[in-house]
N, C-alpha and C positions, 0 to 999 in steps of 0.2 A: 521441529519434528521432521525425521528425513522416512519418506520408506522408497526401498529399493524395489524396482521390478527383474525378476527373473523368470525368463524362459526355461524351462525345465521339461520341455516334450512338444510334442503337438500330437495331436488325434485327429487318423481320417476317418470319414463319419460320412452319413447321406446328407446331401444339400438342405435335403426339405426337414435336419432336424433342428435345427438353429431358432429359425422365424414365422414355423408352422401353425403353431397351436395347436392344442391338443386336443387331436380327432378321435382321439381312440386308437388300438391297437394296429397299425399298419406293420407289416411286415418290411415295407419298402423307406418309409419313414425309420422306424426303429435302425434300417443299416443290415437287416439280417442276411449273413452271405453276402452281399454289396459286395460286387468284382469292383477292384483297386480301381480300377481306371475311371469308375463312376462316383469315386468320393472325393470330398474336398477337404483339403488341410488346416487342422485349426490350430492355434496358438496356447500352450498350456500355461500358464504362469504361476508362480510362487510369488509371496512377496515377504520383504523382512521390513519390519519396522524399527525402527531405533529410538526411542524414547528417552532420555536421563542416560542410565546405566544399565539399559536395560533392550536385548535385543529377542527379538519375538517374531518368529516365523509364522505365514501362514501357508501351509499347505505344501507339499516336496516335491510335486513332480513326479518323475517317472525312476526307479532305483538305476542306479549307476552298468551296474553289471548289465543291464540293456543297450547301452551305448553300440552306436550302428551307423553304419556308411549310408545304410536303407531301410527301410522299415522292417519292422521284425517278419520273417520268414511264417509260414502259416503255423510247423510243428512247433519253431520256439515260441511264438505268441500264446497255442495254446500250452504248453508247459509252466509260462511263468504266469500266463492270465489264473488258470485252475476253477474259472467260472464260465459256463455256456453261454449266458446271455450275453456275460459282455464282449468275453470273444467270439461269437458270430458280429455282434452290433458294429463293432469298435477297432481298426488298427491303432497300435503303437508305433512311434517313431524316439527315437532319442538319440538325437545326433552326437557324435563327438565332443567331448569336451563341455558339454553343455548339460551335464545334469547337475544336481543341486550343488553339489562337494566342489566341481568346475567354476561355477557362480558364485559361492561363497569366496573361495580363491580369489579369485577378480576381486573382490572388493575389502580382501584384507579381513575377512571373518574366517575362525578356525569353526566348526560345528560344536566346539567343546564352549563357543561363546553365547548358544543360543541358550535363552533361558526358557523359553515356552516355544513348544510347535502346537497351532492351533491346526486341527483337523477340520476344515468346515464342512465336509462330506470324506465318506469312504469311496469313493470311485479310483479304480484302478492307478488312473493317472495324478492322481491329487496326494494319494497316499504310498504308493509302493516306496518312494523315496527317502520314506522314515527309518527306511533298513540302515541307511548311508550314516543318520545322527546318533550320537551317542546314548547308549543305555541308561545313561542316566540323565535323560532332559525329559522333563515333565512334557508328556504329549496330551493333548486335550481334546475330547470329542462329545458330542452332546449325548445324553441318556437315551434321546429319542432316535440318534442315526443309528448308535452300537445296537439298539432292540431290533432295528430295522437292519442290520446286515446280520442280526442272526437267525429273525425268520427268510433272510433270500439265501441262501446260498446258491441261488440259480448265478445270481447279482453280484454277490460280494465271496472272496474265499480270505478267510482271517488268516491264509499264508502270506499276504501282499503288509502284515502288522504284526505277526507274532513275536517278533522278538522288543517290540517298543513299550515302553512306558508308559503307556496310556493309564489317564482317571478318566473316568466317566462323570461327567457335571448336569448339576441339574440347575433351570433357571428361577433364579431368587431378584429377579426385577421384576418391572413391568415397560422396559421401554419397545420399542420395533411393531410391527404392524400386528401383532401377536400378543403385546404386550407378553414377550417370555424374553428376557434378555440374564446378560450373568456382565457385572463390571471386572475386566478381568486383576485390575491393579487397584483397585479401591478408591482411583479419584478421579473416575468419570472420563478418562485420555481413553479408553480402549475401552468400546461397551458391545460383546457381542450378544446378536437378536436373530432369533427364531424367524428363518424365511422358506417357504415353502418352491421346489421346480422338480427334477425330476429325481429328490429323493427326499423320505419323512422328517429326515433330523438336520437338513439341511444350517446351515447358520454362516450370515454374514457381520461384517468385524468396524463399525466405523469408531474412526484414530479421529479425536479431537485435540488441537494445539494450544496452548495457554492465550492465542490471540480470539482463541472460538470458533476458526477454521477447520474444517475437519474435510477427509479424504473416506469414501466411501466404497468398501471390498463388498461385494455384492454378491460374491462363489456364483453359483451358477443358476441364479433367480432366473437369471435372461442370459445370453450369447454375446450381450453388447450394446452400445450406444443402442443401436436401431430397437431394440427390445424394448429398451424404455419409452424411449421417444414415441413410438408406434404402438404399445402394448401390446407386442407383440413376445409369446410366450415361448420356450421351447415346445417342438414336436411330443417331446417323453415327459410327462409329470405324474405324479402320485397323486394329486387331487386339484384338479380344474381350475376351481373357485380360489383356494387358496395361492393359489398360483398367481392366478392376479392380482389378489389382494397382495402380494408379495411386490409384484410387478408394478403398480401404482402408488406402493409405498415407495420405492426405490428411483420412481419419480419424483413424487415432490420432493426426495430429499436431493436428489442429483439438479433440481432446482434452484433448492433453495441458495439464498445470497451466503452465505455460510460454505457452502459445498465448493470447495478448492478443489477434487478429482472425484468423478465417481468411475470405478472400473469392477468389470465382471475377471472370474476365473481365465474365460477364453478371450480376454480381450484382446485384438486386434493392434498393438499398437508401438510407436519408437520410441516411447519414452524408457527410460532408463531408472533416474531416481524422481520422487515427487517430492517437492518442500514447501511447508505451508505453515 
């Protein structure tokens, strides 16, 4: 079992939104208006899994046609964002060379190779990059985020997806701290589960290996190692409670003697490929 780590963006954001917990609505927290020079830079990642014959994205990145020496300018941020919220909250960045179609190159994948793009959330930087993959690759997003990006449009604008592929799925397990999960290949390698942070249909992806090893994507339950470790939540979340119960599932599992990687969306980090 190999999965790749790709850089596909980073996002400056307020400090206090990472490891805060969720206070309630702060304006200063949320990032709103935040002059550049007062945010900090986080790391966006994709990741592709390769399984048998079978290769399987999670999540894109920032689209291609972004690509910048600097971060994107106020007028083009808000032209390609087309959402209030999250362009006051949120800068893009997407350096050169480094958006998904860049990444995929490097490692010898054409986009015409992938066979599933798994969507674990609609936020600007996780999905605009499915403009880049081919129209005809099955895109996947849960029932409960698509309902939840058509009541925001403050939040979400379905220009950042209109031309992709997407089903909408709904979940017919009961594994993850929710018990709502969906087995994406039928033999238990790839089981994604219903995790709750700062959106409703959120969903994380754990990759189990034929030795019983498994690598745990965790999208954006938490910011990072220190999330878990610390229970320590994002500043933005849709519902409190569930949040942590999300956050203390993704403990024990990033625990357990079983558990070979656990990584978040924004993790922090040099690893390259994971193999387990």
């Amino acid at each position: 079992m190999k999965i790749h780590i790709l850089q596909t963006g980073e996002v400056m954001v307020a400090p206090s939104l990472a490891y805060n917990g969720n206070t309630g609505f702060n304006p200063q927290t949320h990032g709103l208006l935040l002059k550049s020079e007062a945010r900090v830079n986080i790391p966006v990642l994709s990741f592709l899994i390769q399984t048998g014959n079978k290769n399987i994205l999670v999540d894109t990145g920032i689209r291609k046609d972004l690509e910048s020496e600097e971060p994107l300018s106020l007028d083009k941020q808000l032209k390609a964002i087309k959402a209030p919220l999250t362009f006051a909250s949120t800068h893009f960045h997407l350096k050169k060379d480094s958006s998904l179609l860049s990444r995929l190159e490097e490692i010898n994948i054409s986009p015409q190779d992938i066979d599933y793009v798994l969507l674990t959330h609609l936020d600007f930087e996780n999905v605009s990059g499915v403009a880049d993959i081919s129209s005809e690759t099955k895109v996947l997003v849960s029932r409960d985020e698509a309902k939840a990006a058509v009541k925001n449009p403050l939040r979400y604008s379905r220009s950042w997806w209109k031309d992709a592929n997407i089903s909408v799925f709904d979940w017919n397990g009961k594994e993850g701290p929710f018990e709502k999960s969906l087995d994406l290949l039928g033999d238990g390698s790839i089981i994604l589960m219903k995790l709750y942070g700062h959106s409703a249909g959120m969903f994380g992806v754990k990759v189990t290996s034929e030795n019983n090893k498994f690598t745990l994507l965790y999208s954006d339950a938490g910011y990072g190692e220190l999330a878990w470790k610390e229970l320590a939540p994002p500043a933005v979340t849709v519902d409190k409670e569930a949040t942590m119960r999300s956050l203390e599932w993704v403990r024990m599992e990033s625990l357990d003697k079983n558990c070979a990687y656990s990584l978040a969306s924004h993790e922090a980090t040099s690893m390259k490929v994971l193999r387990f």
